[in-house]
N, CA, C and O of each residue as an XYZ file, in Angstrom:
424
protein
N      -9.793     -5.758    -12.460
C      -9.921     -4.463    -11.814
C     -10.178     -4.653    -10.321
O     -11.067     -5.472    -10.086
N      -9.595     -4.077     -9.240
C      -9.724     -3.707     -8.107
C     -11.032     -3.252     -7.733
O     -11.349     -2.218     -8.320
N     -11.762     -3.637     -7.058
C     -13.123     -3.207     -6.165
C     -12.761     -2.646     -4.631
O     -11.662     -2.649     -4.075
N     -13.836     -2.242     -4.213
C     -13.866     -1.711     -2.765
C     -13.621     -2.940     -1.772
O     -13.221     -2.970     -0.608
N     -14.091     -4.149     -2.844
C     -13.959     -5.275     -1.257
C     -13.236     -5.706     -1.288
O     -12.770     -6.465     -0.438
N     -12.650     -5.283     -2.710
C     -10.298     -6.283     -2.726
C     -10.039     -5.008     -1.448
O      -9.492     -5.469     -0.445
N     -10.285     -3.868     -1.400
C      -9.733     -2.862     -0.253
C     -10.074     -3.422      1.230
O      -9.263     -3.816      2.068
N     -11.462     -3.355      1.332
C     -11.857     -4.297      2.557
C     -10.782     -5.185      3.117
O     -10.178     -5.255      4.187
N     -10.780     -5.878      1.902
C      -9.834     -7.345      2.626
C      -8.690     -6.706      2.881
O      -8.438     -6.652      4.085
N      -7.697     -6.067      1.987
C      -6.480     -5.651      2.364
C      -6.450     -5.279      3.675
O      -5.889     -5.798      4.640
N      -7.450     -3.855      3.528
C      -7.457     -3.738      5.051
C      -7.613     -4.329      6.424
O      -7.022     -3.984      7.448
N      -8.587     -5.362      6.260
C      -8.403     -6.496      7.209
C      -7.248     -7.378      7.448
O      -6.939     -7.813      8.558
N      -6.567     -7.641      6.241
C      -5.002     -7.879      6.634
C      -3.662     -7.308      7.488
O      -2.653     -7.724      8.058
N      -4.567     -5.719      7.079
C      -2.923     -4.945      7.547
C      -3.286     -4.741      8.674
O      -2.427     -4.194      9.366
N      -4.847     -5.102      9.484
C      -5.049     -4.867     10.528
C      -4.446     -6.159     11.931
O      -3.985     -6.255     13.068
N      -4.934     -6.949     10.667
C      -4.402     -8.568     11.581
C      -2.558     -8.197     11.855
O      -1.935     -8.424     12.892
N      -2.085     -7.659     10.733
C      -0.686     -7.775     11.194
C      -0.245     -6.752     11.891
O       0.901     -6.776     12.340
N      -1.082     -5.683     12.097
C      -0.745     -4.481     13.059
C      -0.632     -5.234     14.340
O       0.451     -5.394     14.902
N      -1.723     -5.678     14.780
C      -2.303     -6.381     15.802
C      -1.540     -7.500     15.980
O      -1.770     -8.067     17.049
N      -0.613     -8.064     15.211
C       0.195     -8.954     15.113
C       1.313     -8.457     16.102
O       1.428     -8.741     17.294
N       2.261     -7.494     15.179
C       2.906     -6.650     15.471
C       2.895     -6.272     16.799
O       3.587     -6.844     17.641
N       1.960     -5.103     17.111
C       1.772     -4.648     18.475
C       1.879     -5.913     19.251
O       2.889     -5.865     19.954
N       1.143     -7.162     19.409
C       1.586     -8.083     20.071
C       2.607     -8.437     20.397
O       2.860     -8.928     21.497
N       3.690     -8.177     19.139
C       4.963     -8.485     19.466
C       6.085     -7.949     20.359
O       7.127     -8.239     20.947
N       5.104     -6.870     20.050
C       6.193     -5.666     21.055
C       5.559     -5.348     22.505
O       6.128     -4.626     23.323
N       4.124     -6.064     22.758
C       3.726     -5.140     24.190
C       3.856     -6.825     25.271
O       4.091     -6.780     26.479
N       3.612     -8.357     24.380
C       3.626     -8.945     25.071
C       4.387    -10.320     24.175
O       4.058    -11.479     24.426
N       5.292    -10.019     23.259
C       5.918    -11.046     22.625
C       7.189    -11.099     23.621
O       7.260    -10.451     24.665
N       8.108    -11.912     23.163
C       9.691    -12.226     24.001
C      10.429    -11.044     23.061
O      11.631    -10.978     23.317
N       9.913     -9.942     21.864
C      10.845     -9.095     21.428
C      11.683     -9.162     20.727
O      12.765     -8.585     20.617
N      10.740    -10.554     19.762
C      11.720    -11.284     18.408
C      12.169    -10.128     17.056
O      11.433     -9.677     16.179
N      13.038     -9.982     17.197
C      13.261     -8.605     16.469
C      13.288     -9.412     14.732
O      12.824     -8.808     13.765
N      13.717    -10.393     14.646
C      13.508    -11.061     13.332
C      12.006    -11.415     12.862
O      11.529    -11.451     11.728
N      11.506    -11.629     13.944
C       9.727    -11.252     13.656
C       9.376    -10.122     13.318
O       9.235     -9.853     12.126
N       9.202     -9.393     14.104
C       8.790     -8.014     14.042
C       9.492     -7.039     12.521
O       9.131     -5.925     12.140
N      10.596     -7.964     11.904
C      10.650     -6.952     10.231
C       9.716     -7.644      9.500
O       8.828     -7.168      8.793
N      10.030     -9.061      9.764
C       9.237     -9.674      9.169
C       7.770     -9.298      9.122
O       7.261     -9.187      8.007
N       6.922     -9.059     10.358
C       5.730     -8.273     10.192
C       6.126     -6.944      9.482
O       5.585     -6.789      8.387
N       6.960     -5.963      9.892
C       6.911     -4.968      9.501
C       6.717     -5.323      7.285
O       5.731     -5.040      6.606
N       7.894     -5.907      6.846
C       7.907     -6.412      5.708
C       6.326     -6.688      5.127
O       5.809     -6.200      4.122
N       5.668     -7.767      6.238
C       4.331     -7.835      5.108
C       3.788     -6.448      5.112
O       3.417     -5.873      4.088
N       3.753     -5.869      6.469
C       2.806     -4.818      6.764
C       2.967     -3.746      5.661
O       1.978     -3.172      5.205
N       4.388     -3.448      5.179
C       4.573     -2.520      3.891
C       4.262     -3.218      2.367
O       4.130     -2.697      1.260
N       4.222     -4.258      2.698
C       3.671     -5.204      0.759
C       2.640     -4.830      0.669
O       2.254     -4.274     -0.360
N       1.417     -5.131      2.341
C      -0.129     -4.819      2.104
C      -0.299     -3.279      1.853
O      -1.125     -2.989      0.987
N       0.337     -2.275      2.461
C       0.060     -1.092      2.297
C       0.147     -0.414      0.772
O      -0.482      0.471      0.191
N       1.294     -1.323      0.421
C       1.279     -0.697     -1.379
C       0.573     -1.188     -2.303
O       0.433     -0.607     -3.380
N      -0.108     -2.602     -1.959
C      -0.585     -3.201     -2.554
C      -2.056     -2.307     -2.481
O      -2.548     -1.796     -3.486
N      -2.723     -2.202     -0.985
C      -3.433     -1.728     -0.768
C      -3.772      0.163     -1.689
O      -4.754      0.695     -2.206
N      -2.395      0.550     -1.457
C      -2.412      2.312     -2.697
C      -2.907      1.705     -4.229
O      -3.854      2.062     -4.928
N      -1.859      0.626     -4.462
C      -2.202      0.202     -5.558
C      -3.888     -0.026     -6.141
O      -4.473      0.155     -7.209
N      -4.220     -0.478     -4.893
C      -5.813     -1.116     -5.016
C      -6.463      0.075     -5.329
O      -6.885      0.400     -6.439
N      -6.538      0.880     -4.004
C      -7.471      2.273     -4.632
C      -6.669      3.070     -5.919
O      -7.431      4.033     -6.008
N      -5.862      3.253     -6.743
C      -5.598      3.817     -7.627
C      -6.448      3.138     -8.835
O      -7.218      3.664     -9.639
N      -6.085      1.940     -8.700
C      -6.645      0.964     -9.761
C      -8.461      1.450    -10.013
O      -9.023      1.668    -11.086
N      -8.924      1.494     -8.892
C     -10.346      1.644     -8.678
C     -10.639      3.411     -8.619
O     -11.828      3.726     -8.597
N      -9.422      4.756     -8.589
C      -9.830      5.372     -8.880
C      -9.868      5.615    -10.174
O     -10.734      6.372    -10.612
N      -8.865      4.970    -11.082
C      -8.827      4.964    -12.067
C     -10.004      4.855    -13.059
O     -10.499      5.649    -13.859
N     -10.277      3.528    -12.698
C     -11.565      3.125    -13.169
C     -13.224      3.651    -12.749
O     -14.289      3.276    -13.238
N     -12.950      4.694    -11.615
C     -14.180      5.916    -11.527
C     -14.125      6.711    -12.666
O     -15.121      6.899    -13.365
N     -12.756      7.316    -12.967
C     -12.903      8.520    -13.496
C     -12.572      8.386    -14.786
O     -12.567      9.447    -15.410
N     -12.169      6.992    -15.650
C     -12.297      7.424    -16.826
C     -13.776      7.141    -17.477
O     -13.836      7.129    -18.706
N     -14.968      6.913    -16.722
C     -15.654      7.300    -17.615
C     -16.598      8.875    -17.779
O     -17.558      9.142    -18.501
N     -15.777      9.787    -16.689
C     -16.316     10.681    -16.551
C     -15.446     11.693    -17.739
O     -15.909     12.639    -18.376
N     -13.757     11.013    -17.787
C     -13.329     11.779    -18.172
C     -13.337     11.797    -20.088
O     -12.754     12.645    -20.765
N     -14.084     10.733    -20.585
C     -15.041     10.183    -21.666
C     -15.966     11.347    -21.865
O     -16.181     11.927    -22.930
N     -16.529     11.627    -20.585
C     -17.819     12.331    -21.414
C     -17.476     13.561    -21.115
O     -18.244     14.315    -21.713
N     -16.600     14.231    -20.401
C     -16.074     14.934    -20.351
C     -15.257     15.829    -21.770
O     -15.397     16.992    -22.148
N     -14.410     14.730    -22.283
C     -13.428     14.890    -23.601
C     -12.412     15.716    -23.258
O     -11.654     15.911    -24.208
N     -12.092     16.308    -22.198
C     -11.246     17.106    -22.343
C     -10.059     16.352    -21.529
O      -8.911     16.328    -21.973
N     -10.416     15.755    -20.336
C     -10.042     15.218    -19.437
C      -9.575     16.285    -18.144
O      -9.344     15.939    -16.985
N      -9.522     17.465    -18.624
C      -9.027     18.410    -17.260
C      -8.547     18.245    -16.647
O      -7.404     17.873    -16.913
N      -9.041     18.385    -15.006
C      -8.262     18.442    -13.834
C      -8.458     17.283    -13.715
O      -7.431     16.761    -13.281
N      -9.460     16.370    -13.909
C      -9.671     15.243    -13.345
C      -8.529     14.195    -14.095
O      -8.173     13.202    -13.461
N      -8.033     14.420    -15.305
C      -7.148     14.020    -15.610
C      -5.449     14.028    -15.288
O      -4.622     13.117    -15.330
N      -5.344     15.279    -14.998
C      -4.238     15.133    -14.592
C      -3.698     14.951    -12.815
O      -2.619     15.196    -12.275
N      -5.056     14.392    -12.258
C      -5.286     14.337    -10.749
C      -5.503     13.067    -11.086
O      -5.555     12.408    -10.047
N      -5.682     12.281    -12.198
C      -5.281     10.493    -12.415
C      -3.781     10.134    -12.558
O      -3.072      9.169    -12.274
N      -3.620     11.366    -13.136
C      -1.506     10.799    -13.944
C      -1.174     10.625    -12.898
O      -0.581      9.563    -12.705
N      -1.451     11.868    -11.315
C      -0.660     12.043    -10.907
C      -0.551     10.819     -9.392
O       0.294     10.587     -8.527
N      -1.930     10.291     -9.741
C      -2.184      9.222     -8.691
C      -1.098      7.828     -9.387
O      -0.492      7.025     -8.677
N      -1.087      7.842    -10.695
C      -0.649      6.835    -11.392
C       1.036      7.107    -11.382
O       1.775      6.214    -11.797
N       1.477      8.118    -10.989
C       3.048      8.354    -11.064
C       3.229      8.329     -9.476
O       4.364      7.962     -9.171
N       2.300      8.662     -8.241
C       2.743      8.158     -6.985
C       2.606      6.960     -7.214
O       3.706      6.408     -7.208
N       1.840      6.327     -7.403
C       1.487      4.930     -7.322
C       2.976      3.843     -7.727
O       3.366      2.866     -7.086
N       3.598      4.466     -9.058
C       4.518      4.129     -9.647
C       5.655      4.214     -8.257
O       6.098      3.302     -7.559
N       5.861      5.492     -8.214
C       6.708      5.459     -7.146
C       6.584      4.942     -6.011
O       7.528      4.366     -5.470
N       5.740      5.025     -5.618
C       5.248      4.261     -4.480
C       5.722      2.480     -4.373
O       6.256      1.765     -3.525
N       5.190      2.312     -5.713
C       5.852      0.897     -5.595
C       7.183      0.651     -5.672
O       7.657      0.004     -4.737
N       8.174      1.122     -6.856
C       9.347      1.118     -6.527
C      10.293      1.115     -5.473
O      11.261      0.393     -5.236
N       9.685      2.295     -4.772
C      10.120      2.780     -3.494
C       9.862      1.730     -2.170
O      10.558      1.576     -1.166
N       8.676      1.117     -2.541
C       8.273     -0.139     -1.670
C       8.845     -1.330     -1.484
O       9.090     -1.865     -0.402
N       9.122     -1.875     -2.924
C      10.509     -2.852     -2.877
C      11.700     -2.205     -2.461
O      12.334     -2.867     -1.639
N      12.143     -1.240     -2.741
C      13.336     -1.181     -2.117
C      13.512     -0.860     -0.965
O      14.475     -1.159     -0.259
N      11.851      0.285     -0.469
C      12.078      0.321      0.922
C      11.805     -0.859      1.555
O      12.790     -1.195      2.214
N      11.006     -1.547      1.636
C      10.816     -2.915      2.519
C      12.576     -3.890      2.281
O      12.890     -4.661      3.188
N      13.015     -3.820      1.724
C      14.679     -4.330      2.205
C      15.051     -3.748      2.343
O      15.747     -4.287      3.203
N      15.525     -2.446      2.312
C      16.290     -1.495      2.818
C      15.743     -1.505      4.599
O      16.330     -1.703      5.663
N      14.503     -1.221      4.263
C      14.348     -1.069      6.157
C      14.599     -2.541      6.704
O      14.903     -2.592      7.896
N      14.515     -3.773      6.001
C      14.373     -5.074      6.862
C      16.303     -4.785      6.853
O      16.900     -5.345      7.773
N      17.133     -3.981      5.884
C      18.490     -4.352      6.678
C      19.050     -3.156      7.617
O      20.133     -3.096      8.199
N      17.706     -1.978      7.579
C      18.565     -0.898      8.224
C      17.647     -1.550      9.723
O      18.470     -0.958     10.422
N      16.869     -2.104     10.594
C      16.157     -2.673     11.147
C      17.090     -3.595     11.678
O      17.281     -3.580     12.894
N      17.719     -4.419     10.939
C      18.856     -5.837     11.351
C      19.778     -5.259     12.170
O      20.213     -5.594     13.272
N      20.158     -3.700     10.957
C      21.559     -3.518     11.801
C      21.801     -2.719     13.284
O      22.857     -2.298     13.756
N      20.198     -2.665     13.927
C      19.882     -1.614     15.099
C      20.091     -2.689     15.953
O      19.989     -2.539     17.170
């Protein structure tokens, strides 16, 4: 299960490669094969990162939604984190190559 400090770290990653990034563009030579390449990790950490907090909201709310029994709103405000999430990732592999070739071809 995902914790707050697997998030921490992510976030400290996507920060290093922001900061990466921006480097590349305010005082790099304007390696454009770098810069997908950052862009590329920068979208793995970000889904990975949705992924992380879903995982961990997940695991808030089912034990509320236990004592709950009904599961309610709080339930279907989990599916619906768990069907972006889904999409989200899908959409992540294909967007992270799709943009590293729509990116190539600029």
């Amino acid at each position: 299960m995902a914790s707050l400090k697997d998030t921490v770290n992510l976030t400290t990653q996507l920060t290093e490669l922001t900061n990466q990034l921006h480097g590349e563009l305010t005082e790099g030579d304007v390696d454009f094969e770098r810069m997908i390449e950052i862009a590329d990790q920068i979208s793995e950490h970000a889904d990975n990162l949705a992924a992380a907090f879903t995982r961990v909201n997940e695991a808030l709310s089912e034990p509320l939604q236990r004592e709950d029994g009904s599961g309610g709103s709080n339930g279907s405000r989990s599916s619906g984190s768990r069907r972006r999430s889904a999409a989200g990732s899908g959409s992540g592999s294909s967007g992270g190559s799709s943009s590293g070739s729509g990116s190539s071809g600029r």
